[in-house]
C-alpha positions as CSV (number, residue, x, y, z in Angstrom):
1,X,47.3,-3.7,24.7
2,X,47.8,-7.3,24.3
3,X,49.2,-7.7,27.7
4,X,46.2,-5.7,28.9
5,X,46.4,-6.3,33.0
6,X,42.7,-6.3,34.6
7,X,42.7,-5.2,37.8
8,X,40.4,-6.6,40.4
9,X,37.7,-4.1,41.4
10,X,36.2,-1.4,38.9
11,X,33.7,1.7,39.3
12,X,30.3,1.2,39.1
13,X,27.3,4.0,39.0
14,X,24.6,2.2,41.3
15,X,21.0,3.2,41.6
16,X,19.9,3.2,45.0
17,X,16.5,4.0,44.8
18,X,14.7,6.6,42.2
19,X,16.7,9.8,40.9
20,X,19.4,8.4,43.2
21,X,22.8,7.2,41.8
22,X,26.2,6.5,44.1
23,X,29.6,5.8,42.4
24,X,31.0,2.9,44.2
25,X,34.0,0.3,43.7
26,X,32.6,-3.4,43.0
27,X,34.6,-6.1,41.6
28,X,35.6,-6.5,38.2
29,X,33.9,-9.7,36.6
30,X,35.3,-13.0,36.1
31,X,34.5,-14.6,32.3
32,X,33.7,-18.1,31.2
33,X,35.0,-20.0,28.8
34,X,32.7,-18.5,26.2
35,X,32.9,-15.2,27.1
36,X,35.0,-12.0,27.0
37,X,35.9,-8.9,28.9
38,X,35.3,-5.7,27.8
39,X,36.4,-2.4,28.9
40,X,33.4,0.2,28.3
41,X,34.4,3.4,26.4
42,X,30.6,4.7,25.4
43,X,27.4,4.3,27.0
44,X,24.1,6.4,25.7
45,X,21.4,7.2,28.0
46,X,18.1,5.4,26.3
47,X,14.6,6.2,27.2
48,X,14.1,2.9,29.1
49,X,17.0,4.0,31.5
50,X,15.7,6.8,32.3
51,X,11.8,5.3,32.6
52,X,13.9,3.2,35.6
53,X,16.0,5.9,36.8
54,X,12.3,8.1,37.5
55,X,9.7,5.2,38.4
56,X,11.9,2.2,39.3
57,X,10.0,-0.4,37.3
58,X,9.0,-0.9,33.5
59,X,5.6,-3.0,33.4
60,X,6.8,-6.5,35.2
61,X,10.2,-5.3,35.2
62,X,10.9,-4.1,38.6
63,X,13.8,-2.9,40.0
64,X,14.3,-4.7,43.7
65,X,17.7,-4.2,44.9
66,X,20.9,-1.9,43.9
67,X,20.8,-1.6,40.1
68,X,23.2,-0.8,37.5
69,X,21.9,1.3,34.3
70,X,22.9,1.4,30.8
71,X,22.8,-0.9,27.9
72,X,23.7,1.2,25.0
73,X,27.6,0.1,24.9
74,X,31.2,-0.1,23.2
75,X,34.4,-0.6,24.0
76,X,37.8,-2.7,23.8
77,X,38.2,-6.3,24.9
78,X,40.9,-6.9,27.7
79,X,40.8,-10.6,28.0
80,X,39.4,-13.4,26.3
81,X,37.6,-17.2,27.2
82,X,39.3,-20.4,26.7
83,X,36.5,-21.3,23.7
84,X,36.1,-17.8,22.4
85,X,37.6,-18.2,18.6
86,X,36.0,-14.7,17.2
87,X,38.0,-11.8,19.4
88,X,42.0,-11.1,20.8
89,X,42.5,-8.5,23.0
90,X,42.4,-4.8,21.6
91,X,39.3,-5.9,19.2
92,X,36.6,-2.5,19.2
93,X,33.5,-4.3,19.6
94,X,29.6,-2.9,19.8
95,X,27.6,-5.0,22.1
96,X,24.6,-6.2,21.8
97,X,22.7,-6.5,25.1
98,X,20.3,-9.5,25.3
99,X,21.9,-12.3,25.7
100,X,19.2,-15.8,24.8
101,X,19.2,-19.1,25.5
102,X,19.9,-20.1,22.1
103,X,17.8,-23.5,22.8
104,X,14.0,-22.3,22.5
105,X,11.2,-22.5,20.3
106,X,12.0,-18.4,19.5
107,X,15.8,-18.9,19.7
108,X,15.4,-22.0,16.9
109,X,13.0,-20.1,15.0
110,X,15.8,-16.7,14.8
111,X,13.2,-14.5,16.4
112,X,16.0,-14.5,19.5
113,X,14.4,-11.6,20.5
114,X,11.2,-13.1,21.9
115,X,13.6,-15.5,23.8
116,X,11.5,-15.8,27.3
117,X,15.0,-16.3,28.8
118,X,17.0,-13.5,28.0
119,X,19.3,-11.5,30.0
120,X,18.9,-8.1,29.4
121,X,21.6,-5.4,30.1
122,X,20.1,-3.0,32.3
123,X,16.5,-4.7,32.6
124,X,15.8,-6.1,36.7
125,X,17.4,-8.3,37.9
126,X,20.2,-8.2,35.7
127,X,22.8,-4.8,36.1
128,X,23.9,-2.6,32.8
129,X,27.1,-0.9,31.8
130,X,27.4,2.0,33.4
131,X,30.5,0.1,34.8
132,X,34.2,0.5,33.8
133,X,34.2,-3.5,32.6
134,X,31.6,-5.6,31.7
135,X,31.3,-9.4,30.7
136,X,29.2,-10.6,27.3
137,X,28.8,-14.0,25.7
138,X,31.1,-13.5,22.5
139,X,28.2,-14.0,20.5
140,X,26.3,-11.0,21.6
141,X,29.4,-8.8,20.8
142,X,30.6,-7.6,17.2
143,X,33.5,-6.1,15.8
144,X,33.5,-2.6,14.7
145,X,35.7,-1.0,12.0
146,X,38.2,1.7,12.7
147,X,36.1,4.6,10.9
148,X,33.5,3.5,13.2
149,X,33.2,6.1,16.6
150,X,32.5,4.9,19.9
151,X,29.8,6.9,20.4
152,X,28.2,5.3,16.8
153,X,28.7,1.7,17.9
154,X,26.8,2.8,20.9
155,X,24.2,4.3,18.8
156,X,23.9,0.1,16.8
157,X,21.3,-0.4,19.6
158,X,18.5,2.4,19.1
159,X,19.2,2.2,15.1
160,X,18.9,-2.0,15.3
161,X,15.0,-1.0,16.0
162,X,14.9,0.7,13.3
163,X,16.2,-2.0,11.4
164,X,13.8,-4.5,12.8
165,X,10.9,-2.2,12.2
166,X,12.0,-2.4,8.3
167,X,12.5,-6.2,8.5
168,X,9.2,-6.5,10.1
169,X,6.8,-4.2,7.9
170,X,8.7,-5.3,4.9
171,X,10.3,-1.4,3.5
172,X,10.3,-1.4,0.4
173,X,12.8,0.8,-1.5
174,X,11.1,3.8,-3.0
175,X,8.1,3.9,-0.8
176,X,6.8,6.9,1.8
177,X,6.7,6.4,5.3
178,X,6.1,8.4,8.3
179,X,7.6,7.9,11.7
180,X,6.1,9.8,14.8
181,X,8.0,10.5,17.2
182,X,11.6,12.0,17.1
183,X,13.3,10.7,20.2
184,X,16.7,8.6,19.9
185,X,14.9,5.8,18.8
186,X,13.2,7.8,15.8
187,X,15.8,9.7,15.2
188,X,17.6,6.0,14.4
189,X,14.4,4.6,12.7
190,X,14.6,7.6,10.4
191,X,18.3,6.4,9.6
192,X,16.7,2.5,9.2
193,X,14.1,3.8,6.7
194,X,16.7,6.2,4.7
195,X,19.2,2.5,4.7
196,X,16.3,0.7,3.7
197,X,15.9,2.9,0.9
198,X,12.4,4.7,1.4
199,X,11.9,7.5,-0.6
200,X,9.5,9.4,1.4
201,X,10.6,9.9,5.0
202,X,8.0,12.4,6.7
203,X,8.5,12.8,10.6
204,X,6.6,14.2,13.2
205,X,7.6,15.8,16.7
206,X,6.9,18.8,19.0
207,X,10.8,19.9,19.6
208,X,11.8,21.8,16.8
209,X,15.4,20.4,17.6
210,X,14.7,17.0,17.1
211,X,13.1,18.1,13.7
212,X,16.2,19.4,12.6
213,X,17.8,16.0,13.7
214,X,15.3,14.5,11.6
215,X,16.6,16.5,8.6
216,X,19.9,15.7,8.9
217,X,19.3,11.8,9.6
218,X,17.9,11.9,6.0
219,X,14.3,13.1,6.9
220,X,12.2,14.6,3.5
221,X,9.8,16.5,5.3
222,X,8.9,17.7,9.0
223,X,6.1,18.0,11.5
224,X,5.7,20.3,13.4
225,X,2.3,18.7,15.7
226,X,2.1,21.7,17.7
227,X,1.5,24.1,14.7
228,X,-0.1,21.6,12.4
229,X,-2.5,18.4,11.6
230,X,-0.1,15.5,11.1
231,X,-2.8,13.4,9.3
232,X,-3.5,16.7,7.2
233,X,-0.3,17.4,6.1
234,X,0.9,13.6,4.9
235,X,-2.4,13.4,3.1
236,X,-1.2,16.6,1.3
237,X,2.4,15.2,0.7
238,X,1.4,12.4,-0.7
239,X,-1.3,14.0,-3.0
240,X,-4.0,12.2,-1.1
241,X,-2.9,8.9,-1.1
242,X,-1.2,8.9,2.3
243,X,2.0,6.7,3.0
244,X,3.1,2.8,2.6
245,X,4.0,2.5,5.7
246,X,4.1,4.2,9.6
247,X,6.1,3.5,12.2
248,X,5.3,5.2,15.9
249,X,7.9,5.7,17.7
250,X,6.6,7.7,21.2
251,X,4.6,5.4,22.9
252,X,1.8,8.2,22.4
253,X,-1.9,7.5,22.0
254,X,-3.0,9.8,19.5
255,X,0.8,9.6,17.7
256,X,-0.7,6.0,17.1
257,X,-4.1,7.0,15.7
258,X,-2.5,9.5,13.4
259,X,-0.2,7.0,12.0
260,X,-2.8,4.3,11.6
261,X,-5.2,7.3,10.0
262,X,-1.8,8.1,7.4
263,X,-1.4,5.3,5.4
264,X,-2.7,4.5,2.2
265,X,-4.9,1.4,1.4
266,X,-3.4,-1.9,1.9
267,X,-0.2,0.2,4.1
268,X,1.8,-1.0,6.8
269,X,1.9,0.0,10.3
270,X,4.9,-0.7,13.4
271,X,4.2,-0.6,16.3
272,X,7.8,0.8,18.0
273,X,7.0,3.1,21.3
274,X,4.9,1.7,24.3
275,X,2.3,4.1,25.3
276,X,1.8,3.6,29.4
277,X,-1.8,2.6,28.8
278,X,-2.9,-1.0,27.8
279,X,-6.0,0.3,26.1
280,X,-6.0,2.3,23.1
281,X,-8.8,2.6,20.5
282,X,-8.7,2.4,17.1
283,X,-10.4,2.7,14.3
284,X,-11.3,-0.9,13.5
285,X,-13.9,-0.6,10.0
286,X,-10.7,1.5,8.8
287,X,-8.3,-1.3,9.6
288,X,-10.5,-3.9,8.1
289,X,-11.8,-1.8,4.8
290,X,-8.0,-0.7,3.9
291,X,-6.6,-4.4,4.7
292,X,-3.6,-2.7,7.1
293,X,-1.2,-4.7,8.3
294,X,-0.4,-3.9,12.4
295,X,3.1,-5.1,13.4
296,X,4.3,-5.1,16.9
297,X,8.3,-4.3,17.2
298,X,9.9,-6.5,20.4
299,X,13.5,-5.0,20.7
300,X,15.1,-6.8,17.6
301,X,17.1,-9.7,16.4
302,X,19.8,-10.2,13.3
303,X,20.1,-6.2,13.3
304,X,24.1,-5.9,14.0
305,X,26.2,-6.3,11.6
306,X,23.5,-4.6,8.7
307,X,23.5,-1.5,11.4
308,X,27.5,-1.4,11.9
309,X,27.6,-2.1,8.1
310,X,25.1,1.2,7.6
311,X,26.4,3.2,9.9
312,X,30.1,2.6,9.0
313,X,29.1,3.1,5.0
314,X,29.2,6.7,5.9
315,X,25.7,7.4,3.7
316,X,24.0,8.5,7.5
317,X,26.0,11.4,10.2
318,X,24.7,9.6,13.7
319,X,27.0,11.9,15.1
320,X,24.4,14.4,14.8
321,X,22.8,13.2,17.7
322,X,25.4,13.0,20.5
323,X,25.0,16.1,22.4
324,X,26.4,15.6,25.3
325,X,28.7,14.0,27.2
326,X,29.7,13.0,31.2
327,X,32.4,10.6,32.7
328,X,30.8,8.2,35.3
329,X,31.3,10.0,38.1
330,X,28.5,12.5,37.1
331,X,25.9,9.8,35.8
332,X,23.6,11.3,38.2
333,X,24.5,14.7,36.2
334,X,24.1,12.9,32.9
335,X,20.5,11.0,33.9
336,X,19.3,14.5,35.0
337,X,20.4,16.2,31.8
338,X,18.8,13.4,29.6
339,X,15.9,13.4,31.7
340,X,15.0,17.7,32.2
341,X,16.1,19.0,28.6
342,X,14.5,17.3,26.4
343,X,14.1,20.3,24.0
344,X,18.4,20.7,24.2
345,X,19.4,17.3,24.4
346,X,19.1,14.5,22.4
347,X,21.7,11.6,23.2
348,X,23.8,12.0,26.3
349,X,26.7,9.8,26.5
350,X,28.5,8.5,29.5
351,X,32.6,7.3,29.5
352,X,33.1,5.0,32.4
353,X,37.0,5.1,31.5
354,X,37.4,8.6,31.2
């Protein structure tokens, strides 16, 4: 592949307007100096695509003209900038897709994350990578070993919340936590917390598939919210002294109560999933009497080479969630599947190249 030849115009899967996706030929795009090329093998479907794909705006986020989705990505580099010293052609790289200034106060600090510049695969105004290439500042993009799928370097982004969660609530090994919500992102955060050495990992959902995900990921013990009292149930698990720490995941409003009403005195609670409300109540004499700590979890920062390390250790199957796949002509297909089976599907992958 060394003498990799890039042609000039590439696929693309363009959102038109909601629920509406055309496969078109736009040109392939021309890197700086500090940048590199990269041919997109795996893209996963994340909840934040399909939030865009339905309602065409996330908060201030709206989308305004033709879009591009996708931000979940590996592949191969095909050519390489003049500066770039880290990759050669044929390197099988994850990418991660925020790209900062580097120069703020947030940038200096290393919470990159809160960057008020960054360009965001996939978030308006700038497109994703549900395209055959894509460009990416070399820093944003890490090498990945050969044991390493794909589809798993794909899956670096969801788990790299779970990893910031950890950093941010301060896991301890040996402690209990619960995590509500088993989506892709929970699904990964149980992975974080199993890496991060919690002992206790006791996860709540209404699909019993995702429960059985949960299991696999390294999960101790499952929730079934439909059939029982989630609060209940963790009291009882942890012989009333409820858990260290809680993570929600769902961006639901009583997920969030019920994790805040888990943990034990003095415990530890993330704040992962964005409910679509602003206002939420909580129990504040609780809060105060029981001295919780409240994080809030901004996408993440430092999380890639601990999450290609952790996945590539072998110690977690992520492979266990990829349950579908689609080449980017059916994207449409592959939103809709993601989008209507919920209770069948967990991560659906799409292969630009294939």
């Amino acid at each position: 592949m060394t003498n990799y030849q890039v042609p000039q115009t590439m696929k693309a899967a363009v959102m038109h307007s909601t629920r509406e996706i055309k496969i078109e030929e736009v040109p392939v795009p021309e890197i700086g100096p500090d940048e590199v090329l990269i041919k997109v093998i795996a893209v996963g479907i994340c909840g934040s695509d399909l939030h865009y794909y339905t309602h065409g705006r996330i908060g201030n986020y709206v989308v305004e003209k033709p879009f591009i989705l996708g931000h979940e990505c590996s592949g191969d580099i095909v050519a390489v900038g003049s500066n770039v010293s880290r990759f050669k052609v044929a390197d099988r790289v994850a990418v991660e897709p925020g790209v900062t200034c580097g120069k703020c106060e947030a940038c200096k600090s290393g919470r990159y994350n809160l960057c008020p510049k960054v360009e965001f695969l996939a978030t308006p105004p700038f497109d994703g990578a549900f395209v055959q290439y894509l460009k990416m500042r070399e820093d944003f993009v890490f090498q990945i070993p050969d044991n390493l799928t794909y589809e798993e370097a794909a899956l670096v982004e969801p788990f790299s919340v779970g990893i910031h969660a950890a950093a941010r609530s301060q896991l301890q090994p040996g402690s209990s936590i619960a995590i509500m919500g088993m989506g892709p992102v929970g699904l990964m955060a149980v992975a974080a917390a199993k890496s991060y050495g919690a002992s206790t990992i006791i996860v709540t959902d209404l699909e019993p598939l995702r429960l059985e995900a949960a299991k696999k990921m390294g999960a101790t013990h499952t929730i079934n919210v439909l059939e029982q009292d989630a609060e209940k149930e963790i009291k009882q698990i942890t012989n009333g002294h409820g858990v260290d720490t809680a993570w929600e995941t769902a961006g639901n409003p009583k997920a969030l109560q019920s994790a805040l009403g888990s943990l034990a005195r003095g415990g530890k609670m993330a704040i992962v999933g964005l409910p679509a409300q602003a206002d939420i109540p909580f129990n504040v004499p609780f809060i105060a009497d029981n001295e919780i700590d409240i994080y809030g979890v901004f996408r993440y920062a430092n999380t890639y080479p601990k999450g290609i390390e952790f996945l590539s250790s072998g110690s977690i199957d992520a492979k266990v969630l990829i349950t579908d796949k689609y080449p980017l002509e059916q994207t449409y297909e592959a939103m809709e599947r993601a989008l209507n089976y919920k209770s069948e599907c967990l991560k659906v992958v799409v292969y630009p190249n294939e």
